[in-house]
C-alpha positions as CSV (number, residue, x, y, z in Angstrom):
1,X,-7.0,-39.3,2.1
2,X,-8.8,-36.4,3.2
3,X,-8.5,-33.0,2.8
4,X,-9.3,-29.4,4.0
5,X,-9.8,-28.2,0.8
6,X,-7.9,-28.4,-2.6
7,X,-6.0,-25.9,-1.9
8,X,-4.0,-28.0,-0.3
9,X,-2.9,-29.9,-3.0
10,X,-2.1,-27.6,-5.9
11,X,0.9,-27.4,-7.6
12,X,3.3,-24.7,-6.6
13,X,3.1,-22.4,-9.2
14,X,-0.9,-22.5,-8.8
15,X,-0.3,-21.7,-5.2
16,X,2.4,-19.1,-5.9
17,X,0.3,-17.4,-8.3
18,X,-3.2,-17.3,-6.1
19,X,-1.3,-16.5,-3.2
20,X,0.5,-13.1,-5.0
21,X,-2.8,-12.6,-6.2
22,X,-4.1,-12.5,-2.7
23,X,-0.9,-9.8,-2.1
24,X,-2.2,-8.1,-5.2
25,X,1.8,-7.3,-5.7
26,X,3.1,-8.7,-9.4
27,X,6.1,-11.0,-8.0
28,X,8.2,-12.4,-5.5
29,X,10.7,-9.2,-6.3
30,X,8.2,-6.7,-5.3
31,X,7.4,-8.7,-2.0
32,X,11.1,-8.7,-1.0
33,X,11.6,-5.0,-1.5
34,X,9.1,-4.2,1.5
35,X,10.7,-4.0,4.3
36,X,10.8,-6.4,7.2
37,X,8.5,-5.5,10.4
38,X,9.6,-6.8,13.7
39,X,7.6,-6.9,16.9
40,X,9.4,-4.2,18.3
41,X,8.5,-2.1,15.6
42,X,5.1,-3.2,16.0
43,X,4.8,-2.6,19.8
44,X,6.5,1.4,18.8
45,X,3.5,1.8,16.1
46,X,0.8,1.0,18.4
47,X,2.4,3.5,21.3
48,X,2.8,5.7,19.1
49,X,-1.2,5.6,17.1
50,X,-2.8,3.7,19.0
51,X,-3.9,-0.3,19.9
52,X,-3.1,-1.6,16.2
53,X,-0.3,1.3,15.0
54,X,-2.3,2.9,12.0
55,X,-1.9,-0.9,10.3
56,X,-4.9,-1.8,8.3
57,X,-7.5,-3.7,10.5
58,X,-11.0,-5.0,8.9
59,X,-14.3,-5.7,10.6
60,X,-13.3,-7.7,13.4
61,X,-15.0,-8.8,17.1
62,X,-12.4,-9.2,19.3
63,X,-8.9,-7.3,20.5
64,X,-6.6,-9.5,22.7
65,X,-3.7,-8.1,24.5
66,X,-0.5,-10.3,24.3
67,X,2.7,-9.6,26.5
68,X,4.7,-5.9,25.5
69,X,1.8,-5.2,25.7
70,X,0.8,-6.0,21.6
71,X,-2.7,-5.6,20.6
72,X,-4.2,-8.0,17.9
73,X,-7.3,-8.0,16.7
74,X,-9.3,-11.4,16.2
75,X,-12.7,-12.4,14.3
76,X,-15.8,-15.2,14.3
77,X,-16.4,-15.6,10.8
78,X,-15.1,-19.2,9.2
79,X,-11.8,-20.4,9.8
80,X,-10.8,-16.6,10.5
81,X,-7.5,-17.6,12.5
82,X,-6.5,-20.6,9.7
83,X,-7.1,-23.5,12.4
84,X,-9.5,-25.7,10.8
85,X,-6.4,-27.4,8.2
86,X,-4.6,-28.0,10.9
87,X,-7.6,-29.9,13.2
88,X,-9.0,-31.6,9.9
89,X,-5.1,-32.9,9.4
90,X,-5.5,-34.0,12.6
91,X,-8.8,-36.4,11.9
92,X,-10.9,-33.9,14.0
93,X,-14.7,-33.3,12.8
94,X,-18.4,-33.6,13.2
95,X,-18.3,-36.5,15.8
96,X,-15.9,-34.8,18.4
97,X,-15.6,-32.8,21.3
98,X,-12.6,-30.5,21.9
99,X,-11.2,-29.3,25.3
100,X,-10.2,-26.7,24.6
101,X,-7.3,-25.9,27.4
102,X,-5.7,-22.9,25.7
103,X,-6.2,-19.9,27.7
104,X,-9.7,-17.7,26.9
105,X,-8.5,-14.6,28.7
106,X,-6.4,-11.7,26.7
107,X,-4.5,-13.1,24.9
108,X,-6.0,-15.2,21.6
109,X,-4.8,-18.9,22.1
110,X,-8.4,-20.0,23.3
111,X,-10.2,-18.7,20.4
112,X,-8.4,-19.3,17.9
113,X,-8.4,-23.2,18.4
114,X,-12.4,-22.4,18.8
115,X,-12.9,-21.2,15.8
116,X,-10.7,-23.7,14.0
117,X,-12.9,-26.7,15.8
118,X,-16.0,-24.5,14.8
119,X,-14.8,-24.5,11.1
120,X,-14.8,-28.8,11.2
121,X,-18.4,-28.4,12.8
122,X,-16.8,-29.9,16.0
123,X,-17.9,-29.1,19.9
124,X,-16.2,-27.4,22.3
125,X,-15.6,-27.3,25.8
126,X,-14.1,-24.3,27.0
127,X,-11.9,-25.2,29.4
128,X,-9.0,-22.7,30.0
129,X,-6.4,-23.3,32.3
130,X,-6.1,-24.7,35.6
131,X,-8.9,-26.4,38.0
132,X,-7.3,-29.7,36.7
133,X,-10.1,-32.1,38.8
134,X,-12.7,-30.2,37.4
135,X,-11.0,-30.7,33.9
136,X,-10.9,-34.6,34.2
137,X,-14.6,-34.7,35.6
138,X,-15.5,-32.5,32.7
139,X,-13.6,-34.5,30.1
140,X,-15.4,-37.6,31.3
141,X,-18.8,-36.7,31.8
142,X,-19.0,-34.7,28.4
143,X,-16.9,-37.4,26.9
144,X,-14.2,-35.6,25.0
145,X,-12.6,-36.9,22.1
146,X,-10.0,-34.3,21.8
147,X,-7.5,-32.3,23.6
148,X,-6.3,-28.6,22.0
149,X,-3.9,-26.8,24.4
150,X,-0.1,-27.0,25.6
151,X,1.5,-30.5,25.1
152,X,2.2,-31.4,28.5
153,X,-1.2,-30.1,30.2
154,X,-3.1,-33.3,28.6
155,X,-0.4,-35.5,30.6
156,X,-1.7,-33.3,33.9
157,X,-5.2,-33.9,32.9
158,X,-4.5,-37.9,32.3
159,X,-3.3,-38.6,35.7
160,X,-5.2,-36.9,37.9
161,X,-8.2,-38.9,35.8
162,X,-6.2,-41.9,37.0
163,X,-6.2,-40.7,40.4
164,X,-9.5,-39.7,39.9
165,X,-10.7,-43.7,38.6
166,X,-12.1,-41.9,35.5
167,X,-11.7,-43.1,32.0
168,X,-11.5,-40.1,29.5
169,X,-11.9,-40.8,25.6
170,X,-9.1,-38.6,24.5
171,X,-8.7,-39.8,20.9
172,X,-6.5,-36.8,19.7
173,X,-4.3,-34.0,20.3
174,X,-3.5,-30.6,18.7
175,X,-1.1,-29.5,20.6
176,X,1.3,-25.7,20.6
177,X,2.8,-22.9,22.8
178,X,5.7,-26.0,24.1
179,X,8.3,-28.0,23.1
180,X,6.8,-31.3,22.1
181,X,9.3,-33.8,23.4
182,X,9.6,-37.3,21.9
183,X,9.2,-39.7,25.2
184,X,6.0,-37.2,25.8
185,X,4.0,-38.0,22.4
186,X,5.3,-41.4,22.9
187,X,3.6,-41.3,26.3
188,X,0.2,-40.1,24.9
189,X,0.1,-42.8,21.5
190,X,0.6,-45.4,24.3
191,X,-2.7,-44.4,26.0
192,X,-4.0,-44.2,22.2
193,X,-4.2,-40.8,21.9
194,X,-2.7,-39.5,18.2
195,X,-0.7,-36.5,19.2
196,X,0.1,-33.2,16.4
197,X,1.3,-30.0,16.9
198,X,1.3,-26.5,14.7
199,X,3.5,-23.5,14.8
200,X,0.9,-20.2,14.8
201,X,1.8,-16.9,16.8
202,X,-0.6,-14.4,18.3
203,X,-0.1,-11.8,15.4
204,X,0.0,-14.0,12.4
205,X,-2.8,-16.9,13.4
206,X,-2.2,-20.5,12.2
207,X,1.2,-20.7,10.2
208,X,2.5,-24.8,9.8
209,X,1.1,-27.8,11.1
210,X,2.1,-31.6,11.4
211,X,0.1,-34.4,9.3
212,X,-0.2,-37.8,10.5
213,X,3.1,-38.3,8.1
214,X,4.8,-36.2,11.0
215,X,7.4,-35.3,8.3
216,X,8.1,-31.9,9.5
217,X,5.0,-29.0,9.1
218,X,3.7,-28.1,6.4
219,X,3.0,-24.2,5.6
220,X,-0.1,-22.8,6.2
221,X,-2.3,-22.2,2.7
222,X,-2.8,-18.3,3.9
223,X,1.1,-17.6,4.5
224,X,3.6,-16.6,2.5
225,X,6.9,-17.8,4.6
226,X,10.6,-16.6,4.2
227,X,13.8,-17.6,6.0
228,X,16.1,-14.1,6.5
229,X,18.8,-14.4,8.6
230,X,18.6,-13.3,12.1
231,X,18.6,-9.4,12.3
232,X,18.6,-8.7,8.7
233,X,16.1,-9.0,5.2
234,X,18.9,-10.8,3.4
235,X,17.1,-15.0,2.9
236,X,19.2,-17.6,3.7
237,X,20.6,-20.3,0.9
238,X,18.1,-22.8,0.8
239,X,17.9,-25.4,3.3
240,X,19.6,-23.5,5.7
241,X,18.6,-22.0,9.4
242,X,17.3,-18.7,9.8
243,X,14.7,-16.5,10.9
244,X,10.9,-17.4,10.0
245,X,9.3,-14.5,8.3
246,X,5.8,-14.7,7.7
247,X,3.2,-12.3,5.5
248,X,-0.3,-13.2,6.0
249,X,-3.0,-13.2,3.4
250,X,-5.9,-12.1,6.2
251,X,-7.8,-9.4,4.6
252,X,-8.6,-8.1,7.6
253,X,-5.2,-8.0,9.3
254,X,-2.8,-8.2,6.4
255,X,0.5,-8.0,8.3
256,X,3.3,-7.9,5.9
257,X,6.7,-9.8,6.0
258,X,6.5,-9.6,10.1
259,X,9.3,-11.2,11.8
260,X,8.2,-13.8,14.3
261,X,11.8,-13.8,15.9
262,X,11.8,-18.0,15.6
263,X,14.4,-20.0,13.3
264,X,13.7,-22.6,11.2
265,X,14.5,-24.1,8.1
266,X,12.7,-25.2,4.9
267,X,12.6,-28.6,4.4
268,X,13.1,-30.6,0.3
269,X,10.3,-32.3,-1.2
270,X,6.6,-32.3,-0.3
271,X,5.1,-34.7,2.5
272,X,4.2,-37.8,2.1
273,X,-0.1,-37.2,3.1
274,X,0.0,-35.9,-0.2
275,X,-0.3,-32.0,0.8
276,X,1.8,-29.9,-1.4
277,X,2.9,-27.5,-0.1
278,X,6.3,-26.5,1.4
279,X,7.5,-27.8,4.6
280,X,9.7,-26.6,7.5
281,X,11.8,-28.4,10.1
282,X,9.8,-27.0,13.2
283,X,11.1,-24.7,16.0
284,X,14.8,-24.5,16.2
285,X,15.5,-21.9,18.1
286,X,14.7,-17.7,19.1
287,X,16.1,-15.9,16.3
288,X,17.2,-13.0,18.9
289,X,20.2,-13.4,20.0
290,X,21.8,-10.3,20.9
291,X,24.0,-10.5,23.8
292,X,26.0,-8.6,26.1
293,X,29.7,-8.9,25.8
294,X,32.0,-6.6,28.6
295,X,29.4,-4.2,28.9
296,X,28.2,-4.2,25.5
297,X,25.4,-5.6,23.0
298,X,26.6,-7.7,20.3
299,X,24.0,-8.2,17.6
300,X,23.2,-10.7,15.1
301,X,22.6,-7.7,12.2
302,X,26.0,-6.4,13.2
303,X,27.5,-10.3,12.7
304,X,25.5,-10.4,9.3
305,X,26.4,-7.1,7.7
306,X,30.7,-8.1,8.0
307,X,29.5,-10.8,5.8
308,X,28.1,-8.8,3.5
309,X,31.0,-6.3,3.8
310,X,33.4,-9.2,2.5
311,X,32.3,-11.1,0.0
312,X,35.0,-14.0,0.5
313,X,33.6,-14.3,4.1
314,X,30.6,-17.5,4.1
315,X,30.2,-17.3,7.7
316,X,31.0,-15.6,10.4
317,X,30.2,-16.8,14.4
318,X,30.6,-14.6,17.3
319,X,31.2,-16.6,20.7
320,X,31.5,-15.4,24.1
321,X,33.2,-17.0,27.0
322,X,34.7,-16.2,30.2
323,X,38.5,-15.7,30.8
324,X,38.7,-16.0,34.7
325,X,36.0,-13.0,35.5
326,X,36.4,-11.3,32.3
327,X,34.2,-11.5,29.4
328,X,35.7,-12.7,26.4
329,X,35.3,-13.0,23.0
330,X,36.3,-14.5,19.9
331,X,35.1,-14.4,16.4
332,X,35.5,-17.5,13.5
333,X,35.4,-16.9,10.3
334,X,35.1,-19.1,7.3
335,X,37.1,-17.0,4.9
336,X,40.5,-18.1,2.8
337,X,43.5,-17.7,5.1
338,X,46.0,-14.9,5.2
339,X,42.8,-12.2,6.1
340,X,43.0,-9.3,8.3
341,X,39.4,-8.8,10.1
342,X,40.4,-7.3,13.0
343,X,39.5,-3.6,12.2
344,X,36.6,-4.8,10.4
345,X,35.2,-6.4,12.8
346,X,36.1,-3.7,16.0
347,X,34.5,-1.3,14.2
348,X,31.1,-3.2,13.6
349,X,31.2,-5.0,17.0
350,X,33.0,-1.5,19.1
351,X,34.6,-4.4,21.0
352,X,38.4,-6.4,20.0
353,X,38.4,-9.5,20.1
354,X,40.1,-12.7,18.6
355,X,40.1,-13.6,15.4
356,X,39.9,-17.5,14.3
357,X,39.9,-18.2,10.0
358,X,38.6,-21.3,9.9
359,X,38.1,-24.0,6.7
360,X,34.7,-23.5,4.9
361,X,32.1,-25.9,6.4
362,X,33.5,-25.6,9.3
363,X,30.8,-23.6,11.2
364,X,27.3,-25.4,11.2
365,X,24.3,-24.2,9.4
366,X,22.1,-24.0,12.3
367,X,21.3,-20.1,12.0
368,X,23.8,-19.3,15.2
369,X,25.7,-15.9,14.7
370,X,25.9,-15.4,18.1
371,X,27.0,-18.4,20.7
372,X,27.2,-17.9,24.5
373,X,29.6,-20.2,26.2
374,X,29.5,-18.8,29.8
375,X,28.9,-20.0,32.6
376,X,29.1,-18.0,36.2
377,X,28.8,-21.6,38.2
């Protein structure tokens, strides 16, 4: 087995240890005191002082523009976006060519895979988006060996290849920015093509990545990753869903436990490709889920902090349905029976609504603290 580097087989406290070093802060402790920083709060900062919001940016060569608009800044020096650990998982090196179909323009997608394939001393094509004929006749002529971009663009460039008569040499593909559905990487590994996908976000750069194993991804060496539950700073018991929050370990753009908005959960035990380091499930889900309920927001910090207000309370689930054409909405709790919530939770919520106690266990551990059930059919 091969590997990036050896940092991706320490042991945890060795990684634990270089990685607060890296923080320069003395413990987990002092890194859950800072407070968390959402996008919103991000996109306020940079109205407010400018393109990066007074945040601490190093000696970089790029600034993209992502949707809000959000400005992040990107650099050229080795492996500066974390990518190359995730195309080395993936078998990429010396003796391939990427097309590269993430988009160049703006926003950072484009370069970030570039840099990663630079870091495994592979070549490029720069393909971008769109002009699918000219992709396939690229991808054969050149003779690419890999694919980088969204996971069902490859499928686009396959078949018009086929319509084409052209035989591509598509070996691999590192794949992100879509759901990755089963019958699709099925599709590809028929046509012999060895499809992987990582989790990475404009702001933040590369965060977790698939191995061969495909035993859910495992965490980016320059991350530090926390599950919160949605809206809050509070982590969830272990194993459970909640809200990825990520502080990366860039020097140049150390962004600090930033909310990425996206649920996962962490996952027991270490892969089986022999990389130690912790694992999570993959996307499950947008960790904003504030809704409107008759005419007003409900929000998932409003949901967590009646937990918190009752300590007998293990979890609590908002749901909103329709009663004829009304809004409607009822609340379960797993709490002991013979509780009163009502007032509790009218004035958290500023809305009544019904009131269901419920055995513990009941609810599911999937992260949900607000569920929308209607449906205006």
């Amino acid at each position: 087995m091969s590997y990036f580097d050896d940092l991706e087989t320490r042991s945890a406290d060795a990684r634990e240890a270089g990685q607060l070093a890296q923080l320069a802060v003395l413990g987990v402790e002092d890194l859950a005191a800072r407070p968390v920083l959402r996008k919103s709060e991000l996109s306020k900062l940079q109205a407010a002082d400018g393109p990066f919001g007074g945040l601490h940016v190093g000696d970089v060569a790029h600034v993209f523009q992502s949707p809000g608009p959000i400005y992040e800044p990107g650099g050229v020096t080795h492996d500066w976006w974390r990518f190359g650990r995730f195309l080395h998982a993936a078998g990429i090196g010396r003796d391939d060519v990427v097309q590269n179909c993430f988009g160049y323009h703006l926003t950072p997608a484009g370069m970030m895979f570039e840099n990663g394939a630079r870091a495994v001393g592979a070549r490029v094509l720069p393909a971008g988006t769109g002009q699918t004929e000219l992709q396939a006749r690229a991808a054969h002529d050149i003779g690419c060996t890999a694919y980088a971009g969204t996971p069902d663009y490859l499928k686009v460039i396959l078949d018009k290849a086929d319509e084409m008569g052209l035989e591509l040499a598509f070996k691999t593909a590192c794949v992100s920015g879509g759901a990755l559905f089963p019958a699709l990487r099925q599709a590809y590994a028929e046509r012999g093509i060895a499809c992987l996908q990582c989790y990475a976000t404009a702001d933040l750069g590369h965060i977790a990545y698939e191995s061969p194993a495909m035993e859910g991804m495992i965490l980016d060496e320059g991350v530090i990753v926390e599950i919160m539950t949605p809206g809050t700073s509070d982590p969830v018991a272990e194993g459970e869903v909640g809200e990825i929050v990520v502080t990366s370990l860039n020097p140049d753009y150390p962004l600090i436990r930033f909310a990425t908005g996206d649920m996962s959960a962490f996952m027991a035990g270490q892969s089986p490709c022999g990389r130690t380091g912790k694992r999570i499930k993959g996307w499950m889900g947008r960790a904003d889920q504030t809704t409107k309920i008759k005419g007003m927001f409900v929000r998932p910090e409003q949901v967590a902090e009646f937990v918190k207000r009752h300590p007998e309370v293990s979890r609590a689930r908002v749901i909103a349905t329709r009663d004829g054409d009304a809004d409607a909405m009822t609340v379960r709790i797993e709490a002991p029976e013979g509780g009163d919530y009502a007032a509790s939770l009218q004035e958290l919520l500023k809305l009544r609504g019904d009131v269901e106690i419920v055995p513990s266990g009941t609810l599911p551990a999937d992260g949900v603290l607000i569920e929308d059930k209607r449906s205006y059919d």
